[in-house]
Each structure stands twice: as C-alpha cells, then as structure tokens.
C-alpha atoms as a printed R data frame, in Angstrom:
    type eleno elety resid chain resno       x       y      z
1   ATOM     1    CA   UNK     A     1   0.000   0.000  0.000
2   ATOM     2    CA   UNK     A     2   1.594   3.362 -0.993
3   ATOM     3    CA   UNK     A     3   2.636   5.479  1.883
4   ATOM     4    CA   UNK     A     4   0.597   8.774  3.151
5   ATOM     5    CA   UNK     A     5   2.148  11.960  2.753
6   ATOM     6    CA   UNK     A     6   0.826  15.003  3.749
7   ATOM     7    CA   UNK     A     7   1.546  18.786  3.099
8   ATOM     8    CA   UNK     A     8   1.757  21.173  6.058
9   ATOM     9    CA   UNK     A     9  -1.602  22.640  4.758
10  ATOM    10    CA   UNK     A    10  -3.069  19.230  4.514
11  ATOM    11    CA   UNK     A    11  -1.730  18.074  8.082
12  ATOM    12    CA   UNK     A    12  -2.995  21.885  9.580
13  ATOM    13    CA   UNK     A    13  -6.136  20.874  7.973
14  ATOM    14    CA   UNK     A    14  -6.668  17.955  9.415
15  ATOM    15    CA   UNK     A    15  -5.227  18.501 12.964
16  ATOM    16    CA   UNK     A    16  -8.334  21.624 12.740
17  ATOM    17    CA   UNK     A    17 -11.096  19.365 12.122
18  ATOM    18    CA   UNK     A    18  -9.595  16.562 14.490
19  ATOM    19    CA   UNK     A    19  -9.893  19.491 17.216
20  ATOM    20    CA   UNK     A    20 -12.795  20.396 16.169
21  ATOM    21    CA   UNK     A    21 -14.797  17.162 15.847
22  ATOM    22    CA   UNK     A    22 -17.389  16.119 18.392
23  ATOM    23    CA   UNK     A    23 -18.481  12.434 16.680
24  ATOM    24    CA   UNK     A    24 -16.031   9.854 18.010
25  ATOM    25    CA   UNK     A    25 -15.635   8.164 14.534
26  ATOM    26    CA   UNK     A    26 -14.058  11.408 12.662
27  ATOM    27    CA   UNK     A    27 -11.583  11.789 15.019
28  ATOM    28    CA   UNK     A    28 -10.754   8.550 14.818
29  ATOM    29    CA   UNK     A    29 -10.041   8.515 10.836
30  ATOM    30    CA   UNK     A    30  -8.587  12.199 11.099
31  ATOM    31    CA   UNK     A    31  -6.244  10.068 13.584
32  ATOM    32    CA   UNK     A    32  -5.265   6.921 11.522
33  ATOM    33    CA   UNK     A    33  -4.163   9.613  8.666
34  ATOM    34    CA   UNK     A    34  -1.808  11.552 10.973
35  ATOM    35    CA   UNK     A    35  -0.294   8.578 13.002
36  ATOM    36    CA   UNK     A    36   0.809   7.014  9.677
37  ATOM    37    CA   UNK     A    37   1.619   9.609  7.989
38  ATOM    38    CA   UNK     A    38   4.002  10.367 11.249
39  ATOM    39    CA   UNK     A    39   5.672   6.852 10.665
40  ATOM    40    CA   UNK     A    40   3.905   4.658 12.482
41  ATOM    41    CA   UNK     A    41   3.301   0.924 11.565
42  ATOM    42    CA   UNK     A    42  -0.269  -0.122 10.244
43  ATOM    43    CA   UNK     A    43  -0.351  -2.416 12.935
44  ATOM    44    CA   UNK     A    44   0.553   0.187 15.375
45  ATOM    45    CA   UNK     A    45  -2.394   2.045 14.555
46  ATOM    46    CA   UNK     A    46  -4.542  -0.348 14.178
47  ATOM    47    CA   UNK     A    47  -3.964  -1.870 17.346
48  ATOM    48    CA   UNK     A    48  -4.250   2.089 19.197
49  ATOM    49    CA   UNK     A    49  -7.488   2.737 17.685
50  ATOM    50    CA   UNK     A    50  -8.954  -0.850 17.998
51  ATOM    51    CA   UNK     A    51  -9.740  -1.314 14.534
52  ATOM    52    CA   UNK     A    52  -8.688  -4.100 11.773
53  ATOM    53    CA   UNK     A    53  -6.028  -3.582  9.540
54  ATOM    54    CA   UNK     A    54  -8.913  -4.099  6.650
55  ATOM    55    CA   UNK     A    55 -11.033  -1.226  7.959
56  ATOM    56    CA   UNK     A    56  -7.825   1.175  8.206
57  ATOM    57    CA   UNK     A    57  -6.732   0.358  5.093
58  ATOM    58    CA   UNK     A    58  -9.900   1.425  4.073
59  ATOM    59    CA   UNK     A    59  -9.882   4.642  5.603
60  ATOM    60    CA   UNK     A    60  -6.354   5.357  3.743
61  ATOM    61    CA   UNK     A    61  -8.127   4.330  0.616
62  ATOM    62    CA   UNK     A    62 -10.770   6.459  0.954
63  ATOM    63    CA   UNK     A    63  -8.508   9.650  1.911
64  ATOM    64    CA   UNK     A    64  -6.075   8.977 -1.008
65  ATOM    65    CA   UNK     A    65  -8.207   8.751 -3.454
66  ATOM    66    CA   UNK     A    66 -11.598  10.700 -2.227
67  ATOM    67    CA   UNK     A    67  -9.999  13.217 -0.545
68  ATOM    68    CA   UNK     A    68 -10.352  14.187  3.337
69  ATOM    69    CA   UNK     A    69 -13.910  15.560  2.920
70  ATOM    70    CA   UNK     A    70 -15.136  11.924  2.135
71  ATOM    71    CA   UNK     A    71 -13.366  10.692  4.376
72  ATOM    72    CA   UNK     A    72 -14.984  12.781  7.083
73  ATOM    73    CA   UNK     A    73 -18.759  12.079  5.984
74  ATOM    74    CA   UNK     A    74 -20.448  10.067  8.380
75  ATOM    75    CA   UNK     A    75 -22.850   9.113  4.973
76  ATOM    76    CA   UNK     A    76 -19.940   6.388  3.992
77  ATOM    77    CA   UNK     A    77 -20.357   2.704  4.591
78  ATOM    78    CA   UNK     A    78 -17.175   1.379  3.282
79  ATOM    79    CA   UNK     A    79 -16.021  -0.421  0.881
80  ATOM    80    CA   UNK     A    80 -18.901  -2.762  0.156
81  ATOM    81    CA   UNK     A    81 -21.986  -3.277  2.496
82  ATOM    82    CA   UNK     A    82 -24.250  -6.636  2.599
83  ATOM    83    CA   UNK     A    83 -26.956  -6.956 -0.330
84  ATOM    84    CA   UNK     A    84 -30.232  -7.931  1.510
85  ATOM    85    CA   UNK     A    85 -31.569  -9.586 -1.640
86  ATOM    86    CA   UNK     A    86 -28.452 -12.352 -2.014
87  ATOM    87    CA   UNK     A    87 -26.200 -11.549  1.353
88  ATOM    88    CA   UNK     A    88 -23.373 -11.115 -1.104
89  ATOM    89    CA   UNK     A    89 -21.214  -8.011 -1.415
90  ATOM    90    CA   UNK     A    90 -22.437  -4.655 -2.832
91  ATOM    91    CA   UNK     A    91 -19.562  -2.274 -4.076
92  ATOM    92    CA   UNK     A    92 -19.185   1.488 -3.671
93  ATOM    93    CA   UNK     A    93 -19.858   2.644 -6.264
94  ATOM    94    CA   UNK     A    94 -19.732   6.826 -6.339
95  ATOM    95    CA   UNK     A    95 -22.120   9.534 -4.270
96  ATOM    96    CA   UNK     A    96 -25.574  10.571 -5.403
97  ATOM    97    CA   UNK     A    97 -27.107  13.538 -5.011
98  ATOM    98    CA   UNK     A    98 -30.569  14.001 -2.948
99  ATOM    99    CA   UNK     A    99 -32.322  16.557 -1.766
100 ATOM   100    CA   UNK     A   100 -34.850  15.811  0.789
101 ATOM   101    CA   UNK     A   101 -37.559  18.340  1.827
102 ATOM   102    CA   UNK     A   102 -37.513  19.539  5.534
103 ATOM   103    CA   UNK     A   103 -39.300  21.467  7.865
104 ATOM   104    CA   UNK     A   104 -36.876  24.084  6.875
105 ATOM   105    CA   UNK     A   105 -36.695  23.559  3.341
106 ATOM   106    CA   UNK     A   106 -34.579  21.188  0.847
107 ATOM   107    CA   UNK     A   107 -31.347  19.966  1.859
108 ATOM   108    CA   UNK     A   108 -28.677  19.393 -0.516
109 ATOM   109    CA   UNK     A   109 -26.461  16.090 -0.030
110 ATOM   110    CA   UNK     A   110 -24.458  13.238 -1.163
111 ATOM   111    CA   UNK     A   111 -24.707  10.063 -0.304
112 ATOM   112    CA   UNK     A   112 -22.764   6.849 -0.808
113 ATOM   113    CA   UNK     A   113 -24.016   4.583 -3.491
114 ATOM   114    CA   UNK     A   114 -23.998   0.812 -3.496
115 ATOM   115    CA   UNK     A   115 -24.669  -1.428 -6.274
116 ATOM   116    CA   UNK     A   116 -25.501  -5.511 -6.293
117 ATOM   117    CA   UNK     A   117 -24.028  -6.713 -9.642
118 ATOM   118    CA   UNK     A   118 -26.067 -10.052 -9.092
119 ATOM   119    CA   UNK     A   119 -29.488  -8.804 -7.885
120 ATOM   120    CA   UNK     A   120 -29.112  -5.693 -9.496
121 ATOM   121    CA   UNK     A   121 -30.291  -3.863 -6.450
122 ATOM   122    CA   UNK     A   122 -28.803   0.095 -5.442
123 ATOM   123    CA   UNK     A   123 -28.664   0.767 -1.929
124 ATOM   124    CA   UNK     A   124 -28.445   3.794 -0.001
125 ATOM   125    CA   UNK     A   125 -27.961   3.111  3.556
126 ATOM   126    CA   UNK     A   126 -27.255   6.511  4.676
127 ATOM   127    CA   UNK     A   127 -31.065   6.741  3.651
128 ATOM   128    CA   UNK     A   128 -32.287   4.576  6.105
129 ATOM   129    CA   UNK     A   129 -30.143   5.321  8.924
130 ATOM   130    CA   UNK     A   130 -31.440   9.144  8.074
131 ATOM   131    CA   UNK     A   131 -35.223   7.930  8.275
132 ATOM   132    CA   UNK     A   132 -35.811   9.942  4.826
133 ATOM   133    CA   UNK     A   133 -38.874   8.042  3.284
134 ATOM   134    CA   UNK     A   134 -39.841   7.214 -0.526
135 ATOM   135    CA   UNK     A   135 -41.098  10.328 -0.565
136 ATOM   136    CA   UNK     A   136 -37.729  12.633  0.098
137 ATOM   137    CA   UNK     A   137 -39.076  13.747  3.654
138 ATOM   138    CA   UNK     A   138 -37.153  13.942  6.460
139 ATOM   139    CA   UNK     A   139 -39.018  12.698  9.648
140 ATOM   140    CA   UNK     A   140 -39.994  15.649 11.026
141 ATOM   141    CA   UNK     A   141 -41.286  16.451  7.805
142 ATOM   142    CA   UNK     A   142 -43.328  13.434  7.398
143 ATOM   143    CA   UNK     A   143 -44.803  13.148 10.445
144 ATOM   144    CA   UNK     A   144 -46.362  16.984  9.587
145 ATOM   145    CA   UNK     A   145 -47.297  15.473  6.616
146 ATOM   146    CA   UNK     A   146 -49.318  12.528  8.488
147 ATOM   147    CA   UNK     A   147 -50.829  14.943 11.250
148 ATOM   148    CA   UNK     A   148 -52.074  17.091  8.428
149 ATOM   149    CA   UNK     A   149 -53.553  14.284  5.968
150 ATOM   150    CA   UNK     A   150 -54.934  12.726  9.196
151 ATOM   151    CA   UNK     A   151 -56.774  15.677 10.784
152 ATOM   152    CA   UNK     A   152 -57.347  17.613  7.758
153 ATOM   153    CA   UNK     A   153 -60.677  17.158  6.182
154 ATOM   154    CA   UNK     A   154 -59.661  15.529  3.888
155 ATOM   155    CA   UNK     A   155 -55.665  15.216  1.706
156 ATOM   156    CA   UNK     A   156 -55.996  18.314 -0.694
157 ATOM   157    CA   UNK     A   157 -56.917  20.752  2.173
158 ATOM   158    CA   UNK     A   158 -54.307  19.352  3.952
159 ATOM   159    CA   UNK     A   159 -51.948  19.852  0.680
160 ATOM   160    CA   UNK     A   160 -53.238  23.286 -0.359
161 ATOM   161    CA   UNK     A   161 -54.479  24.836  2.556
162 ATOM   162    CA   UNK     A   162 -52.555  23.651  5.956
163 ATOM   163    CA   UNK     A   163 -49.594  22.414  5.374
164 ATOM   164    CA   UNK     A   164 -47.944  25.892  3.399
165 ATOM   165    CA   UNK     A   165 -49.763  27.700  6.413
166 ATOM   166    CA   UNK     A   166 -48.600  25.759  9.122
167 ATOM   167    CA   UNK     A   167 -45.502  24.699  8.164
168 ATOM   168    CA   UNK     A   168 -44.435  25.652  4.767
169 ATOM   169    CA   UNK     A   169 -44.623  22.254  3.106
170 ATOM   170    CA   UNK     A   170 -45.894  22.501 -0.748
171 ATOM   171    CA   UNK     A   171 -46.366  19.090 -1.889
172 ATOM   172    CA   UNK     A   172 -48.753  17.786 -3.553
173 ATOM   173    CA   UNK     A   173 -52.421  16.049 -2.617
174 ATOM   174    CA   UNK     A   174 -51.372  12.399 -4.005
175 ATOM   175    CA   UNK     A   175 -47.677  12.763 -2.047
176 ATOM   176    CA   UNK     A   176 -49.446  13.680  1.117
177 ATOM   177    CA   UNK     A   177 -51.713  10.742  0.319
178 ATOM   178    CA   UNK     A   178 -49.431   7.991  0.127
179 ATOM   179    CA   UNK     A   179 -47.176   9.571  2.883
180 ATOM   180    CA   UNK     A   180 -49.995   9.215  5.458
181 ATOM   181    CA   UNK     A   181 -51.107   5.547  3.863
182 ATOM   182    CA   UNK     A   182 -46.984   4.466  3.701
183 ATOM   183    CA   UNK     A   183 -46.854   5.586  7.715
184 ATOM   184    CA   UNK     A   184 -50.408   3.755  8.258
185 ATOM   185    CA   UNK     A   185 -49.012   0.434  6.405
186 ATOM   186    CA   UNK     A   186 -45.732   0.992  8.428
187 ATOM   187    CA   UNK     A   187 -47.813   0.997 11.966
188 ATOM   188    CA   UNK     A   188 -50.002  -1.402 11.344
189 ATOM   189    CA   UNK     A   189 -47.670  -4.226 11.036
190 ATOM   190    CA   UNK     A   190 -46.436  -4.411 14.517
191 ATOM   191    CA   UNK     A   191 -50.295  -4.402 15.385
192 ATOM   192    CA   UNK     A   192 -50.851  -7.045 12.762
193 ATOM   193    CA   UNK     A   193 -48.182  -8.941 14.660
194 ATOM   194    CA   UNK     A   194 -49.921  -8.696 17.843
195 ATOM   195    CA   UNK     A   195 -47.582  -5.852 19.591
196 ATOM   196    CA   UNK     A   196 -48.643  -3.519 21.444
197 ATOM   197    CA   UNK     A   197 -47.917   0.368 21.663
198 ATOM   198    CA   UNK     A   198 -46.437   1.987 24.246
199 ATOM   199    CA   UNK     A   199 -46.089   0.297 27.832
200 ATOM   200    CA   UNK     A   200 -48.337  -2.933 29.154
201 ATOM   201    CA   UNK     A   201 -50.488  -2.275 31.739
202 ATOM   202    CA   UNK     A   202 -52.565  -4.593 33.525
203 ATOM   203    CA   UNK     A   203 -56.762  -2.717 34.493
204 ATOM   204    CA   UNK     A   204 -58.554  -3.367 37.605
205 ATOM   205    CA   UNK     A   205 -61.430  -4.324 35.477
206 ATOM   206    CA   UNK     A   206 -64.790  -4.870 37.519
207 ATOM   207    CA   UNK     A   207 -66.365  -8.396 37.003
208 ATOM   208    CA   UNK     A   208 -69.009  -9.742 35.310
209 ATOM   209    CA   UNK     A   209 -72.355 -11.670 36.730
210 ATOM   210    CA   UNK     A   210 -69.854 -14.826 36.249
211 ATOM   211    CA   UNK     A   211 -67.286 -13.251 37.734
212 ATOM   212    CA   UNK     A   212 -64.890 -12.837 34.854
213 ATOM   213    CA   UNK     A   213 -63.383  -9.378 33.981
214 ATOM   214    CA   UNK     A   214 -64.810  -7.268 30.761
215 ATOM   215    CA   UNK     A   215 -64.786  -4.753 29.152
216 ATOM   216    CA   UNK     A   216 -66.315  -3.464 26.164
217 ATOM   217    CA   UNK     A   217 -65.332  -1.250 22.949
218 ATOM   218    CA   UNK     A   218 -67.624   1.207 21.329
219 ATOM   219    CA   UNK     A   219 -67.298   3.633 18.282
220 ATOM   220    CA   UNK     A   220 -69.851   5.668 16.584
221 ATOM   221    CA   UNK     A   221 -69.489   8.907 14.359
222 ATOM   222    CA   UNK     A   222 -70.905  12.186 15.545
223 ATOM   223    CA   UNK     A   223 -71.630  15.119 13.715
224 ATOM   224    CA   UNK     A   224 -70.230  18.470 13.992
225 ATOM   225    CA   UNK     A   225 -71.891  21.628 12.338
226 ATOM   226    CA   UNK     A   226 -70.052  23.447 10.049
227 ATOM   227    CA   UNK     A   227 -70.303  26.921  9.122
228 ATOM   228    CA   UNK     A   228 -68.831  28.400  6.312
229 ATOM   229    CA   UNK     A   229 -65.963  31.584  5.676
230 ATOM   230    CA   UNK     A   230 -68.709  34.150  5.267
231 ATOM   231    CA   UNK     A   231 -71.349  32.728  7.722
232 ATOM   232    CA   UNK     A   232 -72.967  30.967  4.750
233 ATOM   233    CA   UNK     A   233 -74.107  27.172  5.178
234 ATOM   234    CA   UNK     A   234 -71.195  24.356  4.994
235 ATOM   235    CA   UNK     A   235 -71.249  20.837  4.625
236 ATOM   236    CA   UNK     A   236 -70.886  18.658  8.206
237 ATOM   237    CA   UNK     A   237 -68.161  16.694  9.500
238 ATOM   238    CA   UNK     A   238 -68.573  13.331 10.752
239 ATOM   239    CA   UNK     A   239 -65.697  12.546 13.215
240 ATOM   240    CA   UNK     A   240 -65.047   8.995 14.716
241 ATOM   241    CA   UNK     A   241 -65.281   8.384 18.098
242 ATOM   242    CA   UNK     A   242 -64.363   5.461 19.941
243 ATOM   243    CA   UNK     A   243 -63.459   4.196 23.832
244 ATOM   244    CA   UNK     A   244 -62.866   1.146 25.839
245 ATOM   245    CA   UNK     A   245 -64.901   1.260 28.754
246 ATOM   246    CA   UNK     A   246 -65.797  -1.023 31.927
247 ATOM   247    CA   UNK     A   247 -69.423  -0.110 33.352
248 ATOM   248    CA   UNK     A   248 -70.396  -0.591 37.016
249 ATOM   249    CA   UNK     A   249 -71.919  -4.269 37.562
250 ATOM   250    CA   UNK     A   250 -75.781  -4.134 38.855
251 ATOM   251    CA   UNK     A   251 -75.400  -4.156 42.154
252 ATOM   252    CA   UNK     A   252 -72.801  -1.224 42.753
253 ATOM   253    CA   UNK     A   253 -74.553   0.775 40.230
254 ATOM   254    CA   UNK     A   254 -77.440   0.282 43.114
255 ATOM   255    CA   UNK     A   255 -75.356   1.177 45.529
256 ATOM   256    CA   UNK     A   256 -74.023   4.290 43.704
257 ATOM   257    CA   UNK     A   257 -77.548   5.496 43.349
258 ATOM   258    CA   UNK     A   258 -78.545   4.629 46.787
259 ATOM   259    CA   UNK     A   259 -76.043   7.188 48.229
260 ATOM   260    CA   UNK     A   260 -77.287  10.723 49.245
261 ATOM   261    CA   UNK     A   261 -76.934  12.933 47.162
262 ATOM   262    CA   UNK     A   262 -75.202  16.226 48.141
C-alpha cells in the first residue's frame, strides 16, 4: 500500500477538524491519517485505535483517493456493504445527489451509493439510517405530513391549505396521500403482529355476573356543524369516536344510586 504523505496545509487541515470534531468516529479517521503519515506501523495504529487492519486500510483508501472531505462524511459505509436480496457483497460505487424536503426547506447532499451486480439492487444506507422516506421527507417532515392528511378534512386541504400555512410544506395532494397511507401500512404491522404500543399495563377491570373481567369497545361517528368563511351554510363533518370502557356491575350501580346525594 503506498505510503501517506501530507503537506503542512493538509496536516494543519486535518489537525483543525480533528480538534474540532465532536463524533467519536471522525476523530478517529482524522487520527489513523496523521499517526501514519508520522511513521507509524499499520499495525501500530490499528492496534491504538482498535480497529482491523482491513477497515484502516480502508480509511487510507478512501482519503487517497476521495480526498479528506469523504473521508470525514459520516454518509460512507465502506467499501462494500451486505446486499439484503443475495447476502453477497455490494460495491461502492460513487455519491448521489438528494435533496430531501424539511421542515426548513430542501437539503442538498451526497450520499454513498452501493450497487448488487447479481441482484441488481442500489442501496443507499445513509437513507435509512437518516429515516428519509420514498417520498424525500425527512421525519420531522413526514410526520407533519401525516398529522395534516390525518386531521385535515380531507388530503388536498391538507396539501393546499394547511400544510404551506402551518408549516411551509408545498407538496402535492397524491404525495401527502401515500405519505400518510406508507406511515399507516408501516404501523399497522407491529399491530398485525400482535404488539402492542407503548407500555403494558394490567386494568382493575370490575367483574361480570360470572365473575370474569370485561370490558367493552364502542365507536360511533358524531356530527359536527359546520359553518362556512362568510357565515354561509357548509357541509358537516362526521368525526369517529371510539373508547374502551368497563361499566359498574348491577349491584354497585345500586349502591351508587342509593347514596345521598349532596
């Protein structure tokens, strides 16, 4: 493997953004460059920074012939990452280009690319690790997205009227459509699956004539009047309501209305 030289701007450079750092695994590469570059044995450093000699070697691979602001992006896997379609190796191949909307606007980056030459399959695992969806959202973004298609009446108010007001997302009706149906799909396989959300908790349920515990689920839709911009009629909304209650057996809902009242 050819040898690492670097110019006094180069090592300034680097010693700058080694000092300046706060993630753990830049300073760690910014530190492999300068210890060999200083002399030291691959094995040296490899053994300091309790890595393999095949991921350093990597890391001088990637600053050689990427250049040190690759080798600084977080966004970059390695050399090849696992295909999920064969479990073979997928090559780097180069950095693509996305721009993902936020709550603050598009954002402009690279990511690795990685390419199965069996399946055929690209992969962009800086995507998933980000949580941007199908859709170029951010997370932030998409759950606004959800909120709005879900308590909007409907997805184009959500699209045209409340999401550019609220939170200056224009997309369009169909995206916020199949945002809020992708998220749906997403949360209702663990439910499928029989988990549950959020903590287990066990209810002090009252007892039935047999003595078991019960409960019981109800759900109607109720309307609520509607009135238009100008005070002019407006069709009604029909909201769904439902609950999980536990009633009062017979004989305490006797003794409930035995007690004085105040």
């Amino acid at each position: 493997m050819k040898p690492i030289v670097l110019t006094d701007e180069q090592r300034k450079e680097i010693e700058r953004r080694r000092k300046e750092t706060l993630d753990r695994r830049i300073y760690q590469r910014l530190t492999a460059v300068l210890a060999v570059a200083s002399g030291k044995s691959r094995e040296e450093v490899a053994e300091l920074l309790g890595v393999s000699l095949s991921q350093l070697g990597e890391r001088l691979r990637v600053f050689r012939n990427e250049g040190l602001d690759a080798l600084c992006a977080l966004r970059y896997e390695g050399a090849s990452v696992t295909c999920p379609g064969c479990q073979g190796a997928a090559p780097f191949h180069d950095y693509r280009p996305i721009s993902p909307m936020s709550l603050v606007g598009p954002i402009r980056l690279k990511r690795a690319y990685y390419c199965c030459s069996r399946c055929r399959l690209g992969l962009f695992p800086f995507d998933d690790k980000a949580g941007l969806s199908f859709h170029r959202l951010t997370p932030a973004a998409e759950r606004v997205v959800c909120l709005g298609g879900l308590l909007c009446d409907g997805f184009e108010e959500a699209a045209t009227n409340t999401l550019p007001e609220a939170a200056g997302l224009r997309l369009s009706e169909p995206t916020v459509q199949r945002t809020a149906e992708d998220a749906g799909a997403r949360l209702g396989k663990p439910l499928d699956q029989g988990c549950t959300l959020g903590e287990n908790g066990c209810f002090d349920w009252h007892k039935d004539a047999c003595g078991r515990s019960c409960a019981y689920v109800s759900i109607d839709a109720t309307g609520v009047p509607q009135q238009a911009k100008d005070g002019g009629k407006a069709e009604g909304r029909m909201p769904d309501v439902a609950m999980v209650y536990n009633p009062l057996p017979d004989k305490d809902v006797r003794q409930h209305q035995a007690r004085p009242k105040p």
